[in-house]
PDB file with SEQRES, HELIX, SHEET and CRYST1 records, atoms N, CA, C and O in Angstrom:
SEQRES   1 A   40  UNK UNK UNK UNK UNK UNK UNK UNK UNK UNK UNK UNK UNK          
SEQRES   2 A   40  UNK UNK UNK UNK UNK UNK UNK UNK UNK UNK UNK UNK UNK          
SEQRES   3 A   40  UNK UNK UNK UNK UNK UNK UNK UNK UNK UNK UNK UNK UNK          
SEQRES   4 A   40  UNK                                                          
HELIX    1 AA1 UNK A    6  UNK A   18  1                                  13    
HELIX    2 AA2 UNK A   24  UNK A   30  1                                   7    
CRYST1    1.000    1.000    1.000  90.00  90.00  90.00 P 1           1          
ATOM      1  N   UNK A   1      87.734 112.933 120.613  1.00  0.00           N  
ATOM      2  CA  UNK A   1      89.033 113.171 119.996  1.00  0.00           C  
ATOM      3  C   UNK A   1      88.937 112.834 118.501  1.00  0.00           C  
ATOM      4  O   UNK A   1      88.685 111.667 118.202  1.00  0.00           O  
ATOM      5  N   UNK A   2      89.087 113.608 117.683  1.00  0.00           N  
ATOM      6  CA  UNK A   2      89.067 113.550 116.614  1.00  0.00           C  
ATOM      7  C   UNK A   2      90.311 112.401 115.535  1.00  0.00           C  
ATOM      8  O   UNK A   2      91.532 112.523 115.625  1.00  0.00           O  
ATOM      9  N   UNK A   3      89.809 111.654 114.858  1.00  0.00           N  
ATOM     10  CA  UNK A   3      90.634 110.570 114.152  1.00  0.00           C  
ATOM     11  C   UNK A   3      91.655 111.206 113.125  1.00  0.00           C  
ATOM     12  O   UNK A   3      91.723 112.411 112.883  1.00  0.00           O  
ATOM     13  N   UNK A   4      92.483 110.163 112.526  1.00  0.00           N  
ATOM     14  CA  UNK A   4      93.411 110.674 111.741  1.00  0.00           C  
ATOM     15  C   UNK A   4      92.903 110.486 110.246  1.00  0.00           C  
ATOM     16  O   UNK A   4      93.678 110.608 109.298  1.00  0.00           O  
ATOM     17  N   UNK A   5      91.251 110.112 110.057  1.00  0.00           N  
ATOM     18  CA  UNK A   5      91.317 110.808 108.735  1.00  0.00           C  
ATOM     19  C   UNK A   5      90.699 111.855 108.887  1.00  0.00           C  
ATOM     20  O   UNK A   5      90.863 112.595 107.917  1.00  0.00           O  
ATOM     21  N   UNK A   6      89.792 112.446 109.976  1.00  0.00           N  
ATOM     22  CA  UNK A   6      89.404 113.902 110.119  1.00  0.00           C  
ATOM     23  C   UNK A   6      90.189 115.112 109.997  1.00  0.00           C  
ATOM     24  O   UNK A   6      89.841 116.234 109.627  1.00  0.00           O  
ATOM     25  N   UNK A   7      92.019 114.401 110.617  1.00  0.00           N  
ATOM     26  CA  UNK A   7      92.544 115.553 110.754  1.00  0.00           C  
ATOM     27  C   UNK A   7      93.385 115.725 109.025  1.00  0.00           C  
ATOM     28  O   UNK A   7      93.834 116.811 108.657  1.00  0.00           O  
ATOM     29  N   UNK A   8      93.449 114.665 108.296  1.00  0.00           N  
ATOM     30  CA  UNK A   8      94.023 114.088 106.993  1.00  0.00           C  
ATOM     31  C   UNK A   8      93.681 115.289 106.059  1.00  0.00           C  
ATOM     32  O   UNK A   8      94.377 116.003 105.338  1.00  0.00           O  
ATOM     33  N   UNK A   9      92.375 115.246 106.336  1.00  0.00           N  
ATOM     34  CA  UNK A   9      90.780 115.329 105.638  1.00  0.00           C  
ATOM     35  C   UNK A   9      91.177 117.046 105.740  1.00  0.00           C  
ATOM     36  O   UNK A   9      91.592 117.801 104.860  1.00  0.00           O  
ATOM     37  N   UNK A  10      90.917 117.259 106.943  1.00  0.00           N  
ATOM     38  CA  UNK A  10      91.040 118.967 107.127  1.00  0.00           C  
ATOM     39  C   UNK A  10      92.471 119.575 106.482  1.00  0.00           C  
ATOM     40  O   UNK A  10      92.588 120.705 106.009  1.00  0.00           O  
ATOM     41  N   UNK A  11      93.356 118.728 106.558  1.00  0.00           N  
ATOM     42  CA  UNK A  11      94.389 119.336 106.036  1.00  0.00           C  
ATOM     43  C   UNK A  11      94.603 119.556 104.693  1.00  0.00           C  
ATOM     44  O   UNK A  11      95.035 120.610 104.227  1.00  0.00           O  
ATOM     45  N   UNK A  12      94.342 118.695 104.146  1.00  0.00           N  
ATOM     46  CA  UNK A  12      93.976 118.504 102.493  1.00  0.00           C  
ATOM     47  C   UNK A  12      93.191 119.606 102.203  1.00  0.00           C  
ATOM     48  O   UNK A  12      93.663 120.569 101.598  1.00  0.00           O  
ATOM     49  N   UNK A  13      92.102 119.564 102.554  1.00  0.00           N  
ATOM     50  CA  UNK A  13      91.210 120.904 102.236  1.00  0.00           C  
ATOM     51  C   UNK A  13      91.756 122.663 102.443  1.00  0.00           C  
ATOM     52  O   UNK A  13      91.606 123.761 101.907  1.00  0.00           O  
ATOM     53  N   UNK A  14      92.516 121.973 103.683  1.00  0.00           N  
ATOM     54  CA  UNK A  14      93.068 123.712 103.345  1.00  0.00           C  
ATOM     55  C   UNK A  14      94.389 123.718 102.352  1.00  0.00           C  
ATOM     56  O   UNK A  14      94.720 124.685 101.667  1.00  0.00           O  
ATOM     57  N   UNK A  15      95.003 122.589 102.402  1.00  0.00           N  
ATOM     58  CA  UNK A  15      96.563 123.189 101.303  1.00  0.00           C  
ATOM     59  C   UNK A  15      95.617 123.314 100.026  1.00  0.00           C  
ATOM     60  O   UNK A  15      95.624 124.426  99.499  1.00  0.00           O  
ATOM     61  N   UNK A  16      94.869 122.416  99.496  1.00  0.00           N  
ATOM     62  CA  UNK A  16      93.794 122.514  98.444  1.00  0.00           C  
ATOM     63  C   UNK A  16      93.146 124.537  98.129  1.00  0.00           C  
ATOM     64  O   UNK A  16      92.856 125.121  97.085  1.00  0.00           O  
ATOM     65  N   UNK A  17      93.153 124.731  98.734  1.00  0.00           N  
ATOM     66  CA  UNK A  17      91.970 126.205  99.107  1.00  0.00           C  
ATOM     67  C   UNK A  17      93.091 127.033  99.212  1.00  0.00           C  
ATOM     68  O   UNK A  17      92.796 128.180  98.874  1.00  0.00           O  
ATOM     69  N   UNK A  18      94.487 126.884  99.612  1.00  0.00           N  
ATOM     70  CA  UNK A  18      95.448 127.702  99.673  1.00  0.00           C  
ATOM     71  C   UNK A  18      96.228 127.868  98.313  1.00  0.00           C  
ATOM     72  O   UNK A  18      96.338 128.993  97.823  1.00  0.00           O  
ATOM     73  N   UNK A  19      96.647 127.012  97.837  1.00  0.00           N  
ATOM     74  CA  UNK A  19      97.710 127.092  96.416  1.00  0.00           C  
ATOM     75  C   UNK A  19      97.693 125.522  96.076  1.00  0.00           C  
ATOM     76  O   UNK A  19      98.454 124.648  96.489  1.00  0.00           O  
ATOM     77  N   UNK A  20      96.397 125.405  95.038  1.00  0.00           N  
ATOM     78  CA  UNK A  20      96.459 124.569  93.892  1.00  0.00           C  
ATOM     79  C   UNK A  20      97.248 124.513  93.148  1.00  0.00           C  
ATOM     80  O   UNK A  20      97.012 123.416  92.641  1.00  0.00           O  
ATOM     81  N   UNK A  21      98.485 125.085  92.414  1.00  0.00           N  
ATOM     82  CA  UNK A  21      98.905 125.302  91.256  1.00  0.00           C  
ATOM     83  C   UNK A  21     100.272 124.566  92.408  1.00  0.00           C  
ATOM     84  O   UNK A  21     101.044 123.708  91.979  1.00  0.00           O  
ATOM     85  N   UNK A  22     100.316 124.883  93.276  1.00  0.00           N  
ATOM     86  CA  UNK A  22     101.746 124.800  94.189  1.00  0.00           C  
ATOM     87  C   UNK A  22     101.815 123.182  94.744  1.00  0.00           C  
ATOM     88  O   UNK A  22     102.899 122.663  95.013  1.00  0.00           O  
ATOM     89  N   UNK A  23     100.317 122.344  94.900  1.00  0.00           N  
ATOM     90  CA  UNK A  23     100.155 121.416  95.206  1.00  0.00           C  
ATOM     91  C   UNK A  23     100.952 120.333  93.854  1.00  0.00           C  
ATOM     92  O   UNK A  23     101.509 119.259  94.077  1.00  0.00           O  
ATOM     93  N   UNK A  24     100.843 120.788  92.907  1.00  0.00           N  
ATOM     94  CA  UNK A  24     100.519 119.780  91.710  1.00  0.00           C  
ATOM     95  C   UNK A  24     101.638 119.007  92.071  1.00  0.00           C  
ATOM     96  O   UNK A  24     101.357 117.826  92.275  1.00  0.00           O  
ATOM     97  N   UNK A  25     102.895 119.331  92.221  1.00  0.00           N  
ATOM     98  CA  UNK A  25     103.951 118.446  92.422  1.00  0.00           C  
ATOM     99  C   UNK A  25     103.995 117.412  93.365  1.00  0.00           C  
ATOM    100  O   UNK A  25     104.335 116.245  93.172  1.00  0.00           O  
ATOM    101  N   UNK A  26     103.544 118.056  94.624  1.00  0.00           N  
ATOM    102  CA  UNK A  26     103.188 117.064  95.832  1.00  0.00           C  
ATOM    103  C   UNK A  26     101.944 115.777  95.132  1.00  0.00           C  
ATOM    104  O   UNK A  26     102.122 114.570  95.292  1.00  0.00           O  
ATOM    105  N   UNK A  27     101.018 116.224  94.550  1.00  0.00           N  
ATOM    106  CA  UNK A  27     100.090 115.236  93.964  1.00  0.00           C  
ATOM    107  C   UNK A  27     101.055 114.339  93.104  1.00  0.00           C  
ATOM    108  O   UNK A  27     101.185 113.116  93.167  1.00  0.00           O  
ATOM    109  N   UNK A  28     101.570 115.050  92.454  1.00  0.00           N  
ATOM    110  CA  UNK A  28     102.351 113.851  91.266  1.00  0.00           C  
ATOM    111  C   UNK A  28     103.198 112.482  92.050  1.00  0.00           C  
ATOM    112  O   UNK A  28     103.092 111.281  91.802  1.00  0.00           O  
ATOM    113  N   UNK A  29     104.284 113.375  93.346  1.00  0.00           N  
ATOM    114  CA  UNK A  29     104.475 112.797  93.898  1.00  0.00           C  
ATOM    115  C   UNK A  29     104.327 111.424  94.914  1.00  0.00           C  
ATOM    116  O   UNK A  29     105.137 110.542  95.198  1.00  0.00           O  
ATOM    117  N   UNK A  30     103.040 111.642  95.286  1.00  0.00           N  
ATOM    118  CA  UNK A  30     102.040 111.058  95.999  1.00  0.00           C  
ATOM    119  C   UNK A  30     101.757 109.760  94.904  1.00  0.00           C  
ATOM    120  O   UNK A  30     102.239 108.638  95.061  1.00  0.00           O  
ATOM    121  N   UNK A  31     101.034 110.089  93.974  1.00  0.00           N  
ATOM    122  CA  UNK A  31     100.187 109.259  93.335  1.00  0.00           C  
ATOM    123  C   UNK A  31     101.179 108.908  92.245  1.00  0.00           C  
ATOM    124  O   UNK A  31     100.648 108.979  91.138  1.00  0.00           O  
ATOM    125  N   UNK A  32     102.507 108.535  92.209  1.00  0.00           N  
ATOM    126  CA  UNK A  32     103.428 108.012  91.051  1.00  0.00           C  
ATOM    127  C   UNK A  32     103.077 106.448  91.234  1.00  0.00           C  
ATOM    128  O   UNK A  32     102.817 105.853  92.279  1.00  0.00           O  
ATOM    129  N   UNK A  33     103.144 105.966  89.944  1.00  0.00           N  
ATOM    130  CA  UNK A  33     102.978 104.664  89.766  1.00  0.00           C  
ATOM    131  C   UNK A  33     101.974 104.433  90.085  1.00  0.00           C  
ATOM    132  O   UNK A  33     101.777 103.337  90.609  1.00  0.00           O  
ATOM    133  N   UNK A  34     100.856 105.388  89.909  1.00  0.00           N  
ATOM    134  CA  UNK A  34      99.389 105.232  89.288  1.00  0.00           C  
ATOM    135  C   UNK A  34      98.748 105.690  87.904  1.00  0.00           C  
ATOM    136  O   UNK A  34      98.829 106.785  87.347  1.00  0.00           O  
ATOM    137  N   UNK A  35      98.156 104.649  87.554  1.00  0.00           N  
ATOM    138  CA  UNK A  35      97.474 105.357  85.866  1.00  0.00           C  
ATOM    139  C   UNK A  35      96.736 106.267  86.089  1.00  0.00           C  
ATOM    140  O   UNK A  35      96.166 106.345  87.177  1.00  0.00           O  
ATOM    141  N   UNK A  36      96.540 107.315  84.975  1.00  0.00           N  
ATOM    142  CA  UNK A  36      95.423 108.454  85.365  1.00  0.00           C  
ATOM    143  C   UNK A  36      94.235 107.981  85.713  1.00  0.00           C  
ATOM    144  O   UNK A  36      93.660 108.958  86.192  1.00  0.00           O  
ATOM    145  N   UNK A  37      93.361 106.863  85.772  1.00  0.00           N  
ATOM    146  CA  UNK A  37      92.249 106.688  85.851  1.00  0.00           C  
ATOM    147  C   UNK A  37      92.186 106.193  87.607  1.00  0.00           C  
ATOM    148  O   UNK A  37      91.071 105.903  88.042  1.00  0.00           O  
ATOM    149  N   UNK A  38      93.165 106.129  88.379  1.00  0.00           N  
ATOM    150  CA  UNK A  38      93.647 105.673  89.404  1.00  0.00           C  
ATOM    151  C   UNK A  38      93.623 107.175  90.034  1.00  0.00           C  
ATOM    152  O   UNK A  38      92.768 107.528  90.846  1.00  0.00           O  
ATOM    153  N   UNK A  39      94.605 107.962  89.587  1.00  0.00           N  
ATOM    154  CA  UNK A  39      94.773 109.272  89.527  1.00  0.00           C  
ATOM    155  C   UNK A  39      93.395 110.351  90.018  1.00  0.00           C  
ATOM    156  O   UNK A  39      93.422 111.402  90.658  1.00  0.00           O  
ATOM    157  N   UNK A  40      92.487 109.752  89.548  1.00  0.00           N  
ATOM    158  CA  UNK A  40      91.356 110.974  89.680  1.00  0.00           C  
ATOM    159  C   UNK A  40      90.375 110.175  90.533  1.00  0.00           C  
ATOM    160  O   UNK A  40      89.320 110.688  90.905  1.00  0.00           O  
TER     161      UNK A  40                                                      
END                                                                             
């Protein structure tokens, strides 16, 4: 049975591979109240 960062992991990769430009907000979201060097 596959774990929950395998399935994390797979999912990421496809919204990633589907619409980058559409992600950016969800990223910003995610990672607020991190410095860019945190960020990347």
């Amino acid at each position: 049975m596959p774990n929950f960062d395998s399935i994390f992991n797979a999912f990421v990769t496809i919204l990633v591979t589907i619409d980058p430009p559409g992600l950016a907000a969800i990223f910003l979201a995610v990672t607020r109240g991190l410095n860019q060097q945190q960020r990347r």
